[in-house]
C-alpha positions as CSV (number, residue, x, y, z in Angstrom):
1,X,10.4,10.1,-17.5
2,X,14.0,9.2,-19.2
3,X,13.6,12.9,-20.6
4,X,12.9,15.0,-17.7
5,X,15.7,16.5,-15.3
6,X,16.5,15.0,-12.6
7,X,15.4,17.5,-9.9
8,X,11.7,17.5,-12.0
9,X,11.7,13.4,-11.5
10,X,12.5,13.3,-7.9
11,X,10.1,16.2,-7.2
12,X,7.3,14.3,-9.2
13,X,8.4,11.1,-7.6
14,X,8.2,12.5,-4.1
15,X,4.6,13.9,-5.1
16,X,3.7,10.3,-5.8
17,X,5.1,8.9,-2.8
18,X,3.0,11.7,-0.8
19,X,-0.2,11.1,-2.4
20,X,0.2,7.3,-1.8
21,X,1.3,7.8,1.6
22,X,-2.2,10.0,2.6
23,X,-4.1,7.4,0.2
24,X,-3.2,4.7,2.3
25,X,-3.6,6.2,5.7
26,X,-7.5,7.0,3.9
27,X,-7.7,3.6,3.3
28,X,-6.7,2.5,6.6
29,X,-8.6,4.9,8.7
30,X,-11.5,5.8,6.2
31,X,-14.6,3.5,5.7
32,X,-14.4,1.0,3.3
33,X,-17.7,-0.9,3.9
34,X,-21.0,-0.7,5.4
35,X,-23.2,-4.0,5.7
36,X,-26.4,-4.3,6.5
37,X,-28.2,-7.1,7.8
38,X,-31.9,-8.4,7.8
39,X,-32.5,-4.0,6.7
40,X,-31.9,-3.5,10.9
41,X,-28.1,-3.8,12.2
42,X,-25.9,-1.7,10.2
43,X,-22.2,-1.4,10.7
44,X,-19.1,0.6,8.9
45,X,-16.3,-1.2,8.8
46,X,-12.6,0.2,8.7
47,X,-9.3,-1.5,8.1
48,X,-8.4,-0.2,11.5
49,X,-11.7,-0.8,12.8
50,X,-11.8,-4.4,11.6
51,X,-8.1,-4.8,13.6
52,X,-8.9,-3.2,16.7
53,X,-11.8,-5.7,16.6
54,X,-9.8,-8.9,15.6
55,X,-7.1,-7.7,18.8
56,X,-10.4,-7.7,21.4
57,X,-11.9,-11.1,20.2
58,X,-8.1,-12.6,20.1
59,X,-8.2,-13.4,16.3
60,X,-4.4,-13.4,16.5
61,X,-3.4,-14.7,13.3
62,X,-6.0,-12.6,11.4
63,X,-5.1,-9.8,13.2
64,X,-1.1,-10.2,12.4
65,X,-1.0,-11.2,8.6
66,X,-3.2,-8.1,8.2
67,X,-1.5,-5.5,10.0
68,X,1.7,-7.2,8.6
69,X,0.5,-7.1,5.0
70,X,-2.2,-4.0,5.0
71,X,-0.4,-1.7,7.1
72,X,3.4,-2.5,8.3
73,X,4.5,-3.5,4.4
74,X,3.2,-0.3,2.7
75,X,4.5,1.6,5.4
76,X,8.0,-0.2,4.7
77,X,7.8,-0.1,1.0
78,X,6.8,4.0,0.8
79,X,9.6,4.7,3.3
80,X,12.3,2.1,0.9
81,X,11.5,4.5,-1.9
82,X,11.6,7.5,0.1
83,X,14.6,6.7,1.1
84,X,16.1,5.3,-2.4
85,X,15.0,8.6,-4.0
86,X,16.4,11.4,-1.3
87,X,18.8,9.8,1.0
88,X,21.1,7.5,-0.8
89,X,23.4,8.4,-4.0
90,X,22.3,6.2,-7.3
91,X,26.1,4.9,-6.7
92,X,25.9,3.8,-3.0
93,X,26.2,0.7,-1.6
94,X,23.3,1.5,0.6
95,X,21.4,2.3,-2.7
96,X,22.0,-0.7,-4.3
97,X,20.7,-3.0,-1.0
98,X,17.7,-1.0,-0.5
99,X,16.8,-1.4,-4.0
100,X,17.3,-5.1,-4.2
101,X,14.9,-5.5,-0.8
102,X,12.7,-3.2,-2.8
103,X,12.1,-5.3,-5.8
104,X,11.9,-8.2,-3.5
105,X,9.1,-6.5,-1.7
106,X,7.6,-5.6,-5.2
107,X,6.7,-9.3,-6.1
108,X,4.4,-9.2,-2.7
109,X,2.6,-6.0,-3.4
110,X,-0.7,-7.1,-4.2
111,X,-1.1,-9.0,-1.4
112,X,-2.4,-6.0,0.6
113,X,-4.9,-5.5,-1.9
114,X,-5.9,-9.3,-1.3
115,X,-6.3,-8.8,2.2
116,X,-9.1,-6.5,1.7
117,X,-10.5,-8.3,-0.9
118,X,-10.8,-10.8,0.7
119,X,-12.7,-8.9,3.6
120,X,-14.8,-7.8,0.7
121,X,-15.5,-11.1,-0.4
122,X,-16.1,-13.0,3.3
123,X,-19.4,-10.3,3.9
124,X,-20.6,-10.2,0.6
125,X,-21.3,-14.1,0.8
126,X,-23.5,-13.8,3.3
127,X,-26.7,-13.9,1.4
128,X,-28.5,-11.7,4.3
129,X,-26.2,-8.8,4.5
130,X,-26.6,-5.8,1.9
131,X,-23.2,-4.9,1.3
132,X,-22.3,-0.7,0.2
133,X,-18.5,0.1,-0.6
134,X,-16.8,3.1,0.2
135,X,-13.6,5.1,-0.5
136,X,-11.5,3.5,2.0
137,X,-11.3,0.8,-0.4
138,X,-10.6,2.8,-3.6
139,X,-7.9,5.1,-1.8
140,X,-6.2,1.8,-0.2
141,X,-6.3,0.5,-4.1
142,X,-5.2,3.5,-5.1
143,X,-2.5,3.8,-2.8
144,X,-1.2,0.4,-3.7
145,X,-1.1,1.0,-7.9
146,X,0.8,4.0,-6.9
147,X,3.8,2.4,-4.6
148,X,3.5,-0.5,-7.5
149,X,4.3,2.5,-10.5
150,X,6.9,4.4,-8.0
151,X,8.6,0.9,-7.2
152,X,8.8,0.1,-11.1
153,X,10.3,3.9,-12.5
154,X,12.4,3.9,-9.2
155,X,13.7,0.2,-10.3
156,X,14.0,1.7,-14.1
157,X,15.5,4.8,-13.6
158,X,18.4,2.9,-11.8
159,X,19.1,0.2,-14.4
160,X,19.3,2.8,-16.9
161,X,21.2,5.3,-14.8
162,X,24.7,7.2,-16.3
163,X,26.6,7.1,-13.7
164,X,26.4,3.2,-13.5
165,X,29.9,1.1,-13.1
166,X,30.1,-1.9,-15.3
């Protein structure tokens, strides 16, 4: 990307930052699994549907750290970047902050991928329940590598920027 013009990289960027943004609202909303039990009860789970249900049985902590960490930190992370790459000036105080909280946030970004995981993993254990993943799951996933590879050129591109004060 250090060769392209810099309308072409924030217009590719913003791309990215689309397609992750709809990815992740796929991953929320869409299915991600369907279990079967004892070949009789079936039931689709969604992210959204798996924290509505948490809320009405008063799993509360369950029910935070996910929407914290599956929903409210992507959320905060795409916007960071949106921000970084068509608000503030690469010389901006502003700029600067944001991209500091946004390699802090960086270092946690694969803990919304272990969230679901680790949904995956808690049903699959049961040794009665036929397990069948869908593309919820691969868009959240996909959603996530693509904030991670925005975050990292974003963080780049400003370390190796021209107009940078020494």
């Amino acid at each position: 990307m250090k060769n392209l013009p810099v309308n072409l990289k924030t217009t590719l960027l913003n791309l990215l930052l689309l397609t992750a943004t709809v990815l992740l609202f796929m991953g929320i909303f869409g299915p991600l699994m369907t279990f079967q039990k004892f070949y009789l009860l079936e039931n689709q789970v969604s992210l959204f549907g798996a924290l509505q249900q948490m809320y009405w049985q008063s799993e509360w902590l369950l029910f935070w750290v996910i929407l914290f960490f599956s929903i409210l930190f992507p959320l905060v992370k795409l916007v960071l970047m949106f921000l970084l790459l068509n608000v503030f000036e690469d010389t901006s105080v502003k700029h600067r902050l944001y991209l500091n909280r946004l390699a802090v946030l960086g270092k946690w970004s694969m803990l919304d991928v272990f969230v679901v995981a680790l949904l995956l993993v808690t049903i699959k254990l049961d040794l009665v329940a036929n397990v069948q993943v869908h593309y919820g799951v691969y868009a959240f996933a996909a959603s996530v590598v693509i904030t991670m590879l925005v975050n990292q050129v974003l963080i780049g591109l400003s370390r190796h920027s021209p107009d940078e004060n020494p």
